[in-house]
matplotlib code that plots the C-alpha trace (Angstrom):
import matplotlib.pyplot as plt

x = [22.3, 20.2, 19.0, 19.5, 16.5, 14.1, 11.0, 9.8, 6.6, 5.1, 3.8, 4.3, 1.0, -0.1, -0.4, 2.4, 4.8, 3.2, 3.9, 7.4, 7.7, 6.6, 8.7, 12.0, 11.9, 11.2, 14.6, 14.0, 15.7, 12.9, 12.6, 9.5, 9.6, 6.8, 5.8, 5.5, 8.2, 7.0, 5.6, 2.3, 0.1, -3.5, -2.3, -0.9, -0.6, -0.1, -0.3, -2.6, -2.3, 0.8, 0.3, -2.8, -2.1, -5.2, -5.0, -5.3, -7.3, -8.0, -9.2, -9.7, -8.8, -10.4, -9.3, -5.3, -4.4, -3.3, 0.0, 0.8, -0.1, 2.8, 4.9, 5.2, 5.2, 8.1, 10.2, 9.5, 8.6, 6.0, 3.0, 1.3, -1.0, -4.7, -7.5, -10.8, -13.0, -16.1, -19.1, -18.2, -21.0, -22.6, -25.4, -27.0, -30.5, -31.2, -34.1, -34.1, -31.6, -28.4, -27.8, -24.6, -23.4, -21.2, -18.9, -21.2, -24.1, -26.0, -24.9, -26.0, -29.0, -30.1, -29.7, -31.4, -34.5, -34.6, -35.9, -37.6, -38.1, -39.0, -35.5, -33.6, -35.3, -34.0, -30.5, -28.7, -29.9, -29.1, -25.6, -25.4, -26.2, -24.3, -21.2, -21.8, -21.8, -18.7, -17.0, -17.7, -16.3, -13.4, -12.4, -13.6, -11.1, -8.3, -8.5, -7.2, -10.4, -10.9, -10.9, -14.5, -13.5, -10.6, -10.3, -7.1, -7.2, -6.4, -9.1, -11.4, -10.5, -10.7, -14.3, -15.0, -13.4, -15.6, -18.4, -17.9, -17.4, -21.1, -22.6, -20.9, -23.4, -26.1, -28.7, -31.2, -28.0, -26.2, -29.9, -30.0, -26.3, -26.5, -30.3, -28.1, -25.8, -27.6, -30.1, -29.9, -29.4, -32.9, -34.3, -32.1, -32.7, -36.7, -36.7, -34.9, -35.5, -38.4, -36.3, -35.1, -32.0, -31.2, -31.7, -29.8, -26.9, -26.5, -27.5, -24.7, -21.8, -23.6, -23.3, -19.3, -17.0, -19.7, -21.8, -24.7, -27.6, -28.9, -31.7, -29.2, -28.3, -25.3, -25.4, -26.2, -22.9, -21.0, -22.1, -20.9, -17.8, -16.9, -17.8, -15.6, -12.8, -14.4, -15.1, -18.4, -21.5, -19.3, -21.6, -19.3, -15.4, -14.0, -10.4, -7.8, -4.2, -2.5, -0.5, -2.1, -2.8, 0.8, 2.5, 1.1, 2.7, 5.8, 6.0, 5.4, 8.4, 10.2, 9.2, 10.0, 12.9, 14.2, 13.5, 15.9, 13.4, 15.2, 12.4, 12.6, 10.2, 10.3, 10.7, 7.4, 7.3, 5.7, 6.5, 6.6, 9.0, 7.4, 9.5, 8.2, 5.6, 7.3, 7.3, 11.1, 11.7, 10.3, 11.0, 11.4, 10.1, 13.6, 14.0, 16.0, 15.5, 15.5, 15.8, 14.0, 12.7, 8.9, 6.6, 4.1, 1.8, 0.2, -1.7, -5.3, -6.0, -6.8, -3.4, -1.7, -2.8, -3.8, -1.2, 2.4, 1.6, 1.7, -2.0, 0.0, 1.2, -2.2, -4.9, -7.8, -10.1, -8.8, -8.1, -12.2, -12.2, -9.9, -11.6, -15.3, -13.8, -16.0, -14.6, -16.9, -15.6, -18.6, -16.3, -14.3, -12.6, -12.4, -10.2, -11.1, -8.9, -10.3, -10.6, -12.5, -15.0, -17.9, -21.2, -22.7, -25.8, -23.6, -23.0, -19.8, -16.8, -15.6, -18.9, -17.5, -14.7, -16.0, -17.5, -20.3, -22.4, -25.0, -26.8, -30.4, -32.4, -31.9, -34.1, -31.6, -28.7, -31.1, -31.7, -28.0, -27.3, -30.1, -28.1, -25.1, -26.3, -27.2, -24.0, -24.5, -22.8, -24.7, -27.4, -27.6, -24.3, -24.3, -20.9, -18.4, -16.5, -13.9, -11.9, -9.0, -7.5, -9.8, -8.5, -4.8, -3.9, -0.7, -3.1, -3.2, -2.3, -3.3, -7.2, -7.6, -8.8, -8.7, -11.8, -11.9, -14.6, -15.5, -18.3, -21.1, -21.8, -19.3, -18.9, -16.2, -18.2, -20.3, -23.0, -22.3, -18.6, -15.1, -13.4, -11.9, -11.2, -14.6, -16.2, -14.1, -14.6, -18.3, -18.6, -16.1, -18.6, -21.7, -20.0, -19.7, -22.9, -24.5, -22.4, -23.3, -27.2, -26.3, -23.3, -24.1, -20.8, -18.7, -18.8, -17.2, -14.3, -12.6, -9.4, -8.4, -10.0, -8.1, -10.5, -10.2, -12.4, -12.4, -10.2, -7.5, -7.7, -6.5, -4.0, -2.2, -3.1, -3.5, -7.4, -8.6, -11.6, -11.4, -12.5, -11.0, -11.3, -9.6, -12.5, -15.8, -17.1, -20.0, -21.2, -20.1, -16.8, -16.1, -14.2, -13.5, -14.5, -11.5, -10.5, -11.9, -13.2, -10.3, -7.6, -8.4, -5.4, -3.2, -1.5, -2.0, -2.3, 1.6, 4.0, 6.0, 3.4, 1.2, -1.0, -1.5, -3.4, -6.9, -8.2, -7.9, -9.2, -10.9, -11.2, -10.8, -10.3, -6.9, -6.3, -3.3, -5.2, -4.7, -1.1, -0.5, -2.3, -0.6, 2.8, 1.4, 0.5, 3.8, 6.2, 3.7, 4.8, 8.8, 8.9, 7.2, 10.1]
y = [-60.8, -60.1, -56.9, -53.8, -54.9, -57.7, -55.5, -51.6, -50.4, -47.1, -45.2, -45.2, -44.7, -46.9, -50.0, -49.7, -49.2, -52.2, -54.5, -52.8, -53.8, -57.5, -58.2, -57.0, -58.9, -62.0, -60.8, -59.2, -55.9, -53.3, -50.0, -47.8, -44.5, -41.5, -39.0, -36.1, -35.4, -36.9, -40.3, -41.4, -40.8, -39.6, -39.8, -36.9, -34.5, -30.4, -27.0, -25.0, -21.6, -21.0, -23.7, -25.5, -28.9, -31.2, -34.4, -33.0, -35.6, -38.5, -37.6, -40.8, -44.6, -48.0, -51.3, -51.7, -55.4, -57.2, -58.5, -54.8, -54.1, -57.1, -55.8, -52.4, -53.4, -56.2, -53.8, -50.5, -51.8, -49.6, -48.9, -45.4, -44.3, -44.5, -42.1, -44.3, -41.5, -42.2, -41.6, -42.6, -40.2, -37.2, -36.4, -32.9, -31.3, -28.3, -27.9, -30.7, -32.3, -34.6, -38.2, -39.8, -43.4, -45.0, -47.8, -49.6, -50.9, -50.4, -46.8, -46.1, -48.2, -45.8, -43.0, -44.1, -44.3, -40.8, -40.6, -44.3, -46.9, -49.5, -48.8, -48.8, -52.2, -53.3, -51.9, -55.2, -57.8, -55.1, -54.8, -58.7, -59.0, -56.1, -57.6, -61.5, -59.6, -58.2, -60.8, -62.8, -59.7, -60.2, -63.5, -62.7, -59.5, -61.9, -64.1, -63.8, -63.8, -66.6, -67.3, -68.7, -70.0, -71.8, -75.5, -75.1, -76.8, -73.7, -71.5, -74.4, -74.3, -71.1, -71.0, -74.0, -72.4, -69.1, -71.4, -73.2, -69.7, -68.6, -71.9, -71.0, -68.4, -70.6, -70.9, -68.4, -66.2, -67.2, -65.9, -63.2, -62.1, -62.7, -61.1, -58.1, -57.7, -56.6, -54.3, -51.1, -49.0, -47.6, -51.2, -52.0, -49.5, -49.2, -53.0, -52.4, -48.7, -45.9, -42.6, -40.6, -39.0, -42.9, -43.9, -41.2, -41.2, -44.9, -44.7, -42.4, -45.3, -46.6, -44.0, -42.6, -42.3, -43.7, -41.5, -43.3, -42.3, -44.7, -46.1, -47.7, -51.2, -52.5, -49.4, -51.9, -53.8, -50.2, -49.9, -53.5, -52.7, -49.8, -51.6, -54.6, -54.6, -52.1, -53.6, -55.3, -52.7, -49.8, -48.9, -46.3, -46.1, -42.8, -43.8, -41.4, -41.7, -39.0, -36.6, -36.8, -40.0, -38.7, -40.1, -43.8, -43.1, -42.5, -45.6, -47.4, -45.7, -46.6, -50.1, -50.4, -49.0, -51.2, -54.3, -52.7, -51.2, -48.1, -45.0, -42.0, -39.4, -36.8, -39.7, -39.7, -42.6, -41.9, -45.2, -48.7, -50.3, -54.1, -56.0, -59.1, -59.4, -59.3, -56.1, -55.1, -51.7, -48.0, -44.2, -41.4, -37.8, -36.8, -39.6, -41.8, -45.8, -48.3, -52.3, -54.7, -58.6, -57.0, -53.9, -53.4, -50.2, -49.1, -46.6, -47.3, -49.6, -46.5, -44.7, -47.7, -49.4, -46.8, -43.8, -45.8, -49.1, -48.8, -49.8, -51.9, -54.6, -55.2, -56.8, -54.4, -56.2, -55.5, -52.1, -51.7, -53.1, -51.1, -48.1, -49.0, -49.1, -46.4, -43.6, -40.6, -38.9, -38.0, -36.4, -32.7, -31.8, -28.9, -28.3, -25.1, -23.6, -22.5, -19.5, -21.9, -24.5, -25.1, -24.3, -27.3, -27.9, -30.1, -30.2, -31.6, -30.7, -34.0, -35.6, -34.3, -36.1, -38.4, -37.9, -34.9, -36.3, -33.8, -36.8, -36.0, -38.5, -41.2, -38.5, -35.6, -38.4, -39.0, -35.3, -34.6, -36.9, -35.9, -32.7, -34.5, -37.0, -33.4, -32.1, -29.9, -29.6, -30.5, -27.4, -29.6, -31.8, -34.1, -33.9, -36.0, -34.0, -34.3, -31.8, -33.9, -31.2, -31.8, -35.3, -34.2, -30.3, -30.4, -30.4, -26.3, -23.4, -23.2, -23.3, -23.1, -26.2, -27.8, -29.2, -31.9, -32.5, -34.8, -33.3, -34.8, -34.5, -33.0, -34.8, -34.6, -33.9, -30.4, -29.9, -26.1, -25.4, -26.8, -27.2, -23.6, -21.3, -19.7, -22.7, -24.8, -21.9, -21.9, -25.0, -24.1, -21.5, -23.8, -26.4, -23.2, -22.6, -26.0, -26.4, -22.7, -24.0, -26.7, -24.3, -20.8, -19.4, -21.2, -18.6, -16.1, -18.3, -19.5, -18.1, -20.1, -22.2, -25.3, -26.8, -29.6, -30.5, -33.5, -32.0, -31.4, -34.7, -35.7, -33.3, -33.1, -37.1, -38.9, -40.0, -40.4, -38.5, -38.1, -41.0, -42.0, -45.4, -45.6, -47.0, -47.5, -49.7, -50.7, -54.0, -54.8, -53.8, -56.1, -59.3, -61.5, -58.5, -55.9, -53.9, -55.8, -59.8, -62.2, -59.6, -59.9, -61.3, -58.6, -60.0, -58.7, -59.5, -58.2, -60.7, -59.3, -56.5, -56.3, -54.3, -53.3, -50.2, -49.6, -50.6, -54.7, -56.3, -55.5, -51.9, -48.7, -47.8, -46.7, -50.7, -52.3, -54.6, -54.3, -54.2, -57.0, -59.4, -58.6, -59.1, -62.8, -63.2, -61.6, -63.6, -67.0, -66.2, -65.9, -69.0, -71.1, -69.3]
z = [108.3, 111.6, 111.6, 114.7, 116.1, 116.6, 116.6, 116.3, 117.9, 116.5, 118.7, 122.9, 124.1, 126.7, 124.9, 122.6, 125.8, 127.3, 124.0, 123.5, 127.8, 127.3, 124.2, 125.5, 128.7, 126.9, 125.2, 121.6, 121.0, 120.8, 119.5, 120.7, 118.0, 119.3, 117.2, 119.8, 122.7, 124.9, 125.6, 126.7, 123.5, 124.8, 128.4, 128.8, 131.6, 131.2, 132.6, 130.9, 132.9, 135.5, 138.6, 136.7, 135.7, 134.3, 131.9, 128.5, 126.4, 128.8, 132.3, 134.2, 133.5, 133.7, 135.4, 134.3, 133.0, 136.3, 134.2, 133.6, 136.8, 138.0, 135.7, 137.4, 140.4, 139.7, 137.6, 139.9, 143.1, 142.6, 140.8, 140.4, 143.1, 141.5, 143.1, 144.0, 145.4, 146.9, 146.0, 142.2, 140.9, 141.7, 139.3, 140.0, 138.7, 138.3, 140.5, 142.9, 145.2, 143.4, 143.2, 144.4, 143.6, 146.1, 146.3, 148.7, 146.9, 150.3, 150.6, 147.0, 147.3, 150.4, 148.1, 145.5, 147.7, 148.3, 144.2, 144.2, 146.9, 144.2, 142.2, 145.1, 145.9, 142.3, 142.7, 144.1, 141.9, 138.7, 140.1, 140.6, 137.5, 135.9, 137.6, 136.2, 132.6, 133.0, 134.8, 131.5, 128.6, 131.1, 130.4, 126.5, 127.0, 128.6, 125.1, 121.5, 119.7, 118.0, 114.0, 113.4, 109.9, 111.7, 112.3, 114.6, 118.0, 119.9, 118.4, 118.7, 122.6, 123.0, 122.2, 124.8, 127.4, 126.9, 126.9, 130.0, 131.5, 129.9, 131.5, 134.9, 135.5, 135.8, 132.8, 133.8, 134.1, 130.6, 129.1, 130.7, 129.8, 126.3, 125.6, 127.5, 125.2, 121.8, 123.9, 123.5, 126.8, 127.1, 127.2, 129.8, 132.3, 131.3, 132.7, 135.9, 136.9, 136.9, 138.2, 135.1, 136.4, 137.7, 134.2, 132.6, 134.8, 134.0, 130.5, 130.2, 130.1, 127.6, 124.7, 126.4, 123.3, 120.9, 118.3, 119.2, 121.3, 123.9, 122.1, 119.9, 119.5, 121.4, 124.1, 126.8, 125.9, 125.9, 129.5, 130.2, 128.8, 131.0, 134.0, 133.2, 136.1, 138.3, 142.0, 142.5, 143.4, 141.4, 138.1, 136.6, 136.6, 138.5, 138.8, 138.4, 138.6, 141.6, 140.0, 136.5, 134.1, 132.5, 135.5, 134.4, 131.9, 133.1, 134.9, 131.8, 130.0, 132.9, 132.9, 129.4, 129.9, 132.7, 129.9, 127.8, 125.5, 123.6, 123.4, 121.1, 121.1, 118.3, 115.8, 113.7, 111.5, 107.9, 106.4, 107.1, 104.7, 103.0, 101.0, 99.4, 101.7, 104.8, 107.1, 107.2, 109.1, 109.1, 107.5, 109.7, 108.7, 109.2, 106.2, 108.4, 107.5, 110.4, 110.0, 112.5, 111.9, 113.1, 113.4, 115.8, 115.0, 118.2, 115.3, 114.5, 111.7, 109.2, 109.8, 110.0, 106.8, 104.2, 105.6, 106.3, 104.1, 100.9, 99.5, 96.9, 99.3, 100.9, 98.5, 97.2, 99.4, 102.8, 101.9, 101.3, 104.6, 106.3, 104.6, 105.8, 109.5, 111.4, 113.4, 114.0, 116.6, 118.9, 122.0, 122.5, 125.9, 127.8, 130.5, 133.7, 135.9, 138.6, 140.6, 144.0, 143.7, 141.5, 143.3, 142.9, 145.7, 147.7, 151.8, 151.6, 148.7, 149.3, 147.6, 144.2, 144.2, 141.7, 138.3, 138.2, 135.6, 133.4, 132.1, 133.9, 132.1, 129.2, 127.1, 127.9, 126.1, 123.1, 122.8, 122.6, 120.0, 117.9, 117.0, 116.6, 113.9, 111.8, 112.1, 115.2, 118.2, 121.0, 122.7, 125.4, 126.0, 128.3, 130.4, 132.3, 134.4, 137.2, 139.8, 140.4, 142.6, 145.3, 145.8, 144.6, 145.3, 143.8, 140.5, 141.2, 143.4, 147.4, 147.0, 143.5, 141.7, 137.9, 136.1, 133.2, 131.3, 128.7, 126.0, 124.3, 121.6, 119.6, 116.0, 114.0, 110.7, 111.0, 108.8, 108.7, 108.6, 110.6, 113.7, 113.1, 116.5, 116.1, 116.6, 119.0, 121.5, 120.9, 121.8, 125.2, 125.9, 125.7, 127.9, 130.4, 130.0, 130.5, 133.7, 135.1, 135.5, 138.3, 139.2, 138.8, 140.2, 137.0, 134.7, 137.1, 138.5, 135.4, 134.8, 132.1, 129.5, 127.0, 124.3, 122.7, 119.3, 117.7, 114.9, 117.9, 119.4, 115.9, 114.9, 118.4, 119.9, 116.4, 117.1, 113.7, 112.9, 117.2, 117.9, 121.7, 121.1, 117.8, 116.2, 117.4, 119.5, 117.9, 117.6, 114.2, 115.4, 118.1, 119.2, 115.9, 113.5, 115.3, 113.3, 110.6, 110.3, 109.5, 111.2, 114.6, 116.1, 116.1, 112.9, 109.5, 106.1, 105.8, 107.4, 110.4, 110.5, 114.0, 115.7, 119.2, 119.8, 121.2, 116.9, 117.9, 120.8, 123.0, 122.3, 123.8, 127.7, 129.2, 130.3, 128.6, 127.2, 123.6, 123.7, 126.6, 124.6, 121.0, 123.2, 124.0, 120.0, 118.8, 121.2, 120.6, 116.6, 117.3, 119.6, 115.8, 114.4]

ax = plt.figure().add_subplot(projection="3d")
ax.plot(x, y, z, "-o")
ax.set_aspect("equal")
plt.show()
């Protein structure tokens, strides 16, 4: 007998919406089950004091999957408004005059020559080249990584294709790209620029998310990676989503919805049900069992595999595997509301429209993680922070504004105690602090004040160990080795079992990625029958 439903997808964050969205309007009865009540995972938007709304765990987004983009806009007729501000960054010092990045590459170029004429004369051939980099992790991203051991056609393909991609960008080029990848961000930037706050605020893509500092291995390819998608001359995402991320994620409900997909929220699954080797259905906390031909787990890898499978059905192996996955969770959040504006040294409110960026030199990043890798939180963060009301006042009351602000470094593990209230709110009073030196008015306008550890971005969002990109993105945890090597298709060692969250390929990023591309797998799988 068929069973209710052709496939269940844990979990309707971002990506697991977008698989749940693709499989039903291929025609497959789907079932999306969330955990909290609401939808959206991570990309969530809520009030913290009366009027004050801010993104809770995830305050901007990167470049969305055109095909989810289509699927929006051919479902909805509309997809959500997204914020580009311009400049992108505004990097302030303490003493000294800021630095903004624009959209233009002239415009930012010209400002960059205010701090160093020789930089600024470097600035269009690094973005040239920046750009060609990321144009090539994009059509890596677009792909099913392949299986190197394989002797299929198609993976075989796959691997030609890429290649006559690489060989596109000219030989010097291809060289160039791949010596980039393995560097670690200091060597980068020590090539191409002299300025420190340049460095710094560049540098600082490369470490976001990561519990690495920037003389690490592979923090050149971090930087690549958040650049992938973004228009040409732009060097650091800043896009935003009017009205909060959570109305993205809306629109996805919506569009899954409009499939046919059935969503319920408040349904936390704590078992996925195996039978001979074949994923059959799931357990609900409230003990209900539910049938379906397939499971996708829009979890991470760890949750999924050693928390709702039983270790018994996968082979000892794997489990090691799935168990040496690393997490550490380097980031906390802290959301203001705001009496009036920051007082950052700035002519024109409308310049911090982007992403203020306390990153002052690629020493500053190093320094920050140097307390981290002991088990301290940061004395010196370096922060990522955004006023979305100023672009979008509906965020809060008639000239009062909201601030978001990603911290590093905040790990997961202390060396001296937990992530109890005593020490989440010391570390919202040293982001406070750090911010009151470029703007001294801060500490007197906040009127309210929503912390985040690493401990709560697991317990409320389900990031293991708080890691935003459900595993990290190091470089032993990429492309064919996501989430572990072997299992990098989005199928798993348990038949009928998939992933599709931000733990497989290519990563982390609010993109739709991850769970576009598992749809393709899955619906490539039911066609074989």
């Amino acid at each position: 007998m068929s069973r209710p439903y052709d496939a269940i997808v844990i979990g309707a964050g971002h990506n697991g919406l977008t698989t749940a969205a693709r499989l039903a309007k291929a025609g497959l009865r789907v079932l999306a089950l969330e955990g909290r009540d609401t939808v959206g995972g991570a990309l969530v938007t809520e009030e913290i004091h009366p009027g004050f709304k801010v993104d809770a765990a995830c305050h901007q987004i990167g470049a969305l999957h055109p095909g989810v983009v289509g699927d929006l806009d051919q479902a909805l007729g509309v997809t959500p408004d997204i914020v580009r501000s311009d400049p992108v960054v505004f990097a302030p010092l303490i003493d000294g005059h800021p630095l903004l990045l624009w959209r233009d590459p002239i415009a930012t170029a010209e400002a960059i020559a205010t701090f160093s004429k020789r930089d600024a004369e470097s600035w269009s051939a690094f973005v040239e080249l920046i750009s060609k980099a990321a144009g090539l992790l994009e059509a890596a991203y677009e792909r099913t990584p392949p299986d190197l051991l394989s002797v299929d056609a198609s993976d075989l393909w796959s691997l030609v294709r890429l290649g006559g991609r690489a060989r596109r960008l000219g030989k010097r080029d291809m060289m160039e790209v791949a010596r980039l990848l393995t560097m670690t961000a200091v060597e980068l930037l020590d090539e191409w620029f002299e300025n420190d706050l340049l460095k710094g605020t560049l540098g600082a893509t490369g470490v976001t998310g990561m519990f690495q500092g920037p003389m690490a291995a592979g923090t050149a390819y971090m930087l690549l990676h958040n650049h992938v998608g973004t228009e040409n001359g732009t060097v650091r995402s800043a896009d935003r989503v009017r009205g909060g991320v959570g109305v993205l994620s809306h629109a996805l409900r919506d569009l899954a919805r409009s499939c046919g997909v059935e969503i319920r929220t408040n349904a936390r699954v704590t078992r996925i049900t195996v039978k001979d080797g074949r994923a059959i259905g799931v357990v609900l906390a409230n003990g209900d069992e539910l049938e379906a031909e397939r499971v996708i787990s829009n979890a991470d890898p760890r949750r999924t595999f050693l928390d709702l499978v039983d270790p018994l059905d996968l082979a000892p192996r794997f489990v090691r595997q799935v168990q040496n996955i690393k997490y550490r969770g380097a980031c906390a959040k802290v959301n203001l509301a705001l009496d009036t504006l920051p007082s950052f040294a700035v002519s024109d409110p409308a310049l911090l429209g982007g992403v203020v960026s306390i990153s002052p030199s690629l020493d500053y990043l190093e320094r920050a993680y140097d307390d981290a890798k002991y088990g301290d939180i940061s004395r010196e963060p370096y922060l990522e922070a955004v006023i979305p009301s100023l672009a979008d006042p509906s965020l809060a009351p008639d000239g009062k504004h909201v601030m978001s602000i990603l911290v590093q470094y905040a790990p997961y593990h202390l060396n001296d105690g937990t992530w109890d209230e005593s020490r989440t709110s010391e570390l919202g009073d040293r982001v406070v602090k750090t911010l009151a030196q470029y703007a001294p008015n801060l500490e007197q306008i906040v009127l309210a004040r929503h912390v985040l550890s690493p401990r709560d971005l697991e317990t409320d969002f389900g990031l293991t160990e708080g890691n935003i990109y459900h595993g990290e993105m190091t470089l032993d945890q990429l492309f064919f080795m996501r989430p572990v090597p072997g299992w990098a298709r989005y199928r798993t060692p348990i038949e009928n079992l998939y992933l599709c969250g931000a733990g497989t390929h290519p990563g982390g990023g609010v993109t739709g990625r991850p769970g576009y591309n598992a749809a393709r797998e899955i619906l490539k799988d039911v066609k074989r029958g």
